[in-house]
C-alpha positions in Angstrom: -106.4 -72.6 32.4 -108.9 -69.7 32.2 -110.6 -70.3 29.1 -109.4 -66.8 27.1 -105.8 -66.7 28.3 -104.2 -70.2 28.9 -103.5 -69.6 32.7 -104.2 -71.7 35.3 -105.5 -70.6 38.3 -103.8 -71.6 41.6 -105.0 -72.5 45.0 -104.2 -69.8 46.9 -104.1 -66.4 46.8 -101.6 -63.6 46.3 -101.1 -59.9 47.9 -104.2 -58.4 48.7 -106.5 -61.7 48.1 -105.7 -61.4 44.4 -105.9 -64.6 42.5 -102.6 -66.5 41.1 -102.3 -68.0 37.7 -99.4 -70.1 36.3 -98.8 -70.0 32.7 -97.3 -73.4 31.7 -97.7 -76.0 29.2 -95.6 -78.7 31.6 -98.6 -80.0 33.9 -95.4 -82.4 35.5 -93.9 -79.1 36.0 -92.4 -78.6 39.7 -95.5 -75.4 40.2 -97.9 -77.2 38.9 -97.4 -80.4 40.6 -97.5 -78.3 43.9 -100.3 -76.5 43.2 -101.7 -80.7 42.4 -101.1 -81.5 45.8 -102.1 -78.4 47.4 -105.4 -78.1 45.7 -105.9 -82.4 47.1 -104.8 -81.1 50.2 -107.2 -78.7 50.7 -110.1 -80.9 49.4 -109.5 -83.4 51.9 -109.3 -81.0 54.8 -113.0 -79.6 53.4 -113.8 -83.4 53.8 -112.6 -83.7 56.8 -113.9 -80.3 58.1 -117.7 -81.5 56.6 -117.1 -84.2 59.0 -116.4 -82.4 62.1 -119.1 -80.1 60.9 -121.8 -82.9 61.5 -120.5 -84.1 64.2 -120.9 -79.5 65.8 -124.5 -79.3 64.9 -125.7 -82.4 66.3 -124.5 -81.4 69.5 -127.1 -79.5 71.2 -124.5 -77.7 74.1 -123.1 -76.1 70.9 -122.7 -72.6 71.4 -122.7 -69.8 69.2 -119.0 -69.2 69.4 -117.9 -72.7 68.0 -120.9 -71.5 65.6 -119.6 -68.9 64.1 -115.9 -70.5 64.0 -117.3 -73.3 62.4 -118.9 -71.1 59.6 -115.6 -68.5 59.1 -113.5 -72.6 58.8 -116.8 -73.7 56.1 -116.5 -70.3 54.5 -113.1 -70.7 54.0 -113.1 -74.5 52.7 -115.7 -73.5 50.6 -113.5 -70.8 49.0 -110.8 -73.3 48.6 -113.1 -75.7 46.7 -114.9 -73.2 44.3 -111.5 -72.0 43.2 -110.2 -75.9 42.7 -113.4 -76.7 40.7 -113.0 -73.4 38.8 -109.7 -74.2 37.6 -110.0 -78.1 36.8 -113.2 -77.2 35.1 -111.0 -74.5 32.6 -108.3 -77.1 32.3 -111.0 -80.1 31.2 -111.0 -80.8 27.0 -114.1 -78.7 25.3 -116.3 -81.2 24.4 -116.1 -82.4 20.8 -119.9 -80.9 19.8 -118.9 -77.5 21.2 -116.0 -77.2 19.0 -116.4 -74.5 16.6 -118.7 -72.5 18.9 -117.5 -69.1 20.4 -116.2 -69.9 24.4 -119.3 -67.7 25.6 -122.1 -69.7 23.8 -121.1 -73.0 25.5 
């Protein structure tokens, strides 16, 4: 859930790149269960992709096509994962010694 407005963000975009939220209360919901396993999904394929990304760049014959694929594919995981962190960290508890404080001092 954003902090201000009780949404939670989804893992994949909407027309024109714009984000997706869900406004629920059910987290065993049928949406938010598949936004669950879509945001694990696309952690392990940045796992996965880290992997194979190791394996690229210790290849010296690597040329700067598979380069530059492999950066557009990294971009894009990392995208994926910013946007899961980003809305498991607005769904987490505020810790009990913030409590009280306005959302923008902590």
């Amino acid at each position: 859930m954003t902090p201000s407005s009780g949404l939670r963000l989804l893992p994949w975009m909407g027309p024109d790149d714009k984000p997706c939220y869900l406004s629920t209360d059910d987290a065993a919901g049928y949406l938010s269960r598949l936004a669950d396993h879509a945001e694990d999904t696309q952690l392990e394929l940045g796992a996965e992709l880290l992997d194979h990304a190791l394996d690229v760049l210790a290849d010296v014959a690597t040329g700067s096509e598979e380069l530059r694929r492999l950066a557009t594919d990294l971009t894009e995981a990392l995208r994926d994962t910013l946007r899961v962190a980003t809305s498991r960290g607005h769904r987490l508890p505020r810790p009990v010694h913030l409590e009280g404080l306005p959302e923008h001092l902590g």
